[in-house]
N, C-alpha and C positions, 0 to 999 in steps of 0.2 A: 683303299691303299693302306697297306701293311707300313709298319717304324719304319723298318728294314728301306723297305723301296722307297719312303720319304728320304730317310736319308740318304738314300745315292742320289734324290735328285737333286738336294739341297748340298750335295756336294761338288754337284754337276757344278751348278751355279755359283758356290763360292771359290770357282775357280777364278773366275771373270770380276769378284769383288776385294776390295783393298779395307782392312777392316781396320777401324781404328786403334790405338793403343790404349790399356786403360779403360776407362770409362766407354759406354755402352752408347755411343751414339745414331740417329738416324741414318741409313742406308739407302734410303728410299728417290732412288730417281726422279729430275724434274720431271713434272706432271706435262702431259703430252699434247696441251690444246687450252687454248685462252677459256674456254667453255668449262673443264676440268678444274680450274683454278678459281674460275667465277661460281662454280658450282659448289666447291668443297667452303669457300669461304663465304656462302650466304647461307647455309646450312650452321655453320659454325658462330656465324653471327644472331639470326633468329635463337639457336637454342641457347646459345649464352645471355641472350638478353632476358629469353623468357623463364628462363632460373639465376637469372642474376643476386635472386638472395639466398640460392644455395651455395653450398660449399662440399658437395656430400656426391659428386662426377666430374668424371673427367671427359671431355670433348675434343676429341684434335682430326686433322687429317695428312695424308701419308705420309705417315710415321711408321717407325720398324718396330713390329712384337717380336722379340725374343722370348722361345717359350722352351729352349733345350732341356730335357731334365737332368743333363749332364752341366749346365748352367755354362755352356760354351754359345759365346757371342757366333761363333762358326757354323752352327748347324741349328735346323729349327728356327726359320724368322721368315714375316711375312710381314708385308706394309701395307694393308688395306688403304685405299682414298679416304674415310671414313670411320670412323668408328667410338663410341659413347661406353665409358666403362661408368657404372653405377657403386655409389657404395664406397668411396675410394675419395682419398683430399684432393679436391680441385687446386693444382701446382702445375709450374709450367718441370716438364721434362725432357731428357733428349730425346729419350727412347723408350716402348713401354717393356719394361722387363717382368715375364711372370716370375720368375724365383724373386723379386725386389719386393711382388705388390701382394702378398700372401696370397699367392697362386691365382691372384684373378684375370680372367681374362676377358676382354669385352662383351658386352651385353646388347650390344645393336652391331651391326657392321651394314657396310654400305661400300658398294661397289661400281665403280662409273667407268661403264663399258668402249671399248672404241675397239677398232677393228684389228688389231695387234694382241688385244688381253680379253676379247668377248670368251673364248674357248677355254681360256683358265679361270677365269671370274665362274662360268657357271658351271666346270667341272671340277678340279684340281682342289681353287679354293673354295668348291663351297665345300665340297669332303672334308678337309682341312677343318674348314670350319664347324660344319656339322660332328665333326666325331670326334677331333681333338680338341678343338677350342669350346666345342658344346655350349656356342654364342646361341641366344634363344633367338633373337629377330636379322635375321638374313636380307638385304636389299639387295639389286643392282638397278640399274640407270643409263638409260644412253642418251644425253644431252643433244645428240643429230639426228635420231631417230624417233626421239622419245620414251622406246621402249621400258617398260619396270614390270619389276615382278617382285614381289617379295614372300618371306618363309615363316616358318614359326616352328620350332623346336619340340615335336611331340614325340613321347615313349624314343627318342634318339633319334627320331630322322626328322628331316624337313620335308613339311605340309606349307603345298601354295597356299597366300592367302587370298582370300574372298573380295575382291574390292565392292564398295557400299556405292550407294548409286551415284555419286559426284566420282566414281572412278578411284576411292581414294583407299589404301591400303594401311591397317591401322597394328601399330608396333603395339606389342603389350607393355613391352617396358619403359618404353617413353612416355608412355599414356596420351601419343597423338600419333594423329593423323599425319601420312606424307602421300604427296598426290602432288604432277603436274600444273605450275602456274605459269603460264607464259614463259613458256619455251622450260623453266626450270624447273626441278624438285621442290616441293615446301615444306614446311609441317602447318598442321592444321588442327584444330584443338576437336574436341570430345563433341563440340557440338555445331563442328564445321568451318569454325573462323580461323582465317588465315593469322597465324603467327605470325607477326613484323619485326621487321628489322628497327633496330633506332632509329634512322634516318627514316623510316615509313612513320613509326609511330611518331617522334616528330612533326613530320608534312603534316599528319592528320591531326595534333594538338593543335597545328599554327589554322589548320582550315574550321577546325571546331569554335576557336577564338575570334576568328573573321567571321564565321557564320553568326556567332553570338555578338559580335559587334553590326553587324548588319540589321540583326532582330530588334538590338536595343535603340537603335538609329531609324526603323521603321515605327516602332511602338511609340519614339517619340514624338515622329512627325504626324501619326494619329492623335496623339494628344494634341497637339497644336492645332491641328484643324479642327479637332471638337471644341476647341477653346474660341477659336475664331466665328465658328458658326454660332456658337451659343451668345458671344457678342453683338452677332448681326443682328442677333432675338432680343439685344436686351438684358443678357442673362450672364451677369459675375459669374465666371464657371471656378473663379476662388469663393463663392460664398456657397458654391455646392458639399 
């Protein structure tokens, strides 16, 4: 797709929007299914937690990228469900503006397909994204279907990626894995383990500390019966 004919279609459409004054803020329609919301904010939540002592990306989902090079909030905007800009101060924003953020523009994008947006998610934007935005890791995702496939950014066009034998399809610029986990999207680390959310990691500190208090509650009632038996013998098991 030529500037030209992006802009009349992005013209089409900002027929139909009410932009705001001032300041750049999001555009981006509510999200269209309880799945869509539960999706973008567990995604959001794993990878915040597991660079929680970065400060050096930004993570959000559907939000508006302004990228006009006419720096008009009117033409030129796209609200992915998802998407991770690298490189860039982790700050909360209204909106991501390329003339604001020295020209960058996101470095993962991720798209959550449903029956109204499957046709522009894998034509329109991924063009969009492959040639103007020149995002390197492309996803998309259908939360009812399951369906994923994701891209990688070679010599300017997008290459499907290979998924590895757990099914799972690996971003170069996340340096992980995203792959199907009950019913939803994950990330998954370099060498297969599931990224947690706080409240997982969490569960799993509290079951670690039960387990470990179980062991030390078992070790001691072996001690007491070796002490007991060694009495039956005769035998101070304090003078051993």
């Amino acid at each position: 797709m030529t500037i030209a004919q992006e802009l009349e279609l992005q013209a089409d459409i900002s027929q139909d929007v009410i932009f705001p004054p001032g300041d750049l803020y999001s555009d981006e329609p509510p999200l269209e299914t309880e799945l869509h919301l539960r999706q973008i904010i567990l995604l959001l939540q794993c990878l915040e937690w597991l660079w929680r002592d970065r400060n050096d990306f930004y993570a959000v989902g559907n939000l508006t990228i302004y990228y006009s090079p006419r720096q008009k909030k009117s033409e030129y905007f796209r609200g992915p469900d998802f998407f991770v800009v690298l490189g860039t101060e982790r700050k909360t924003r209204k909106s991501w503006v390329v003339w604001e953020e020295e020209g960058k523009y996101p470095n993962v994008i991720l798209e959550i397909l449903s029956d109204s947006t499957a046709k522009t998610d894998k034509g329109l934007k991924k063009e969009i994204y492959q040639d103007t935005f020149r995002t390197p890791d492309y996803f998309w995702f259908d939360p009812h279907t399951l369906e994923f496939a994701g891209f990688h950014l070679v010599d300017g066009e997008y290459h499907p990626l290979q998924a590895n034998a757990q099914g799972y399809l690996w971003s170069h610029q996340l340096g992980l894995y995203l792959g199907v986990y009950d019913g939803l999207l994950r990330f998954f680390t370099q060498d297969g383990e599931l990224v947690p959310t706080p409240e997982e990691t969490a569960e799993q500190a509290q079951q670690q500390a039960e387990q470990a208090q179980q062991q030390a509650e078992q070790a001691q009632q072996q001690v007491a019966r070796l002490a007991a038996k060694l009495r039956e013998l005769n035998i101070d098991p304090d003078a051993i």
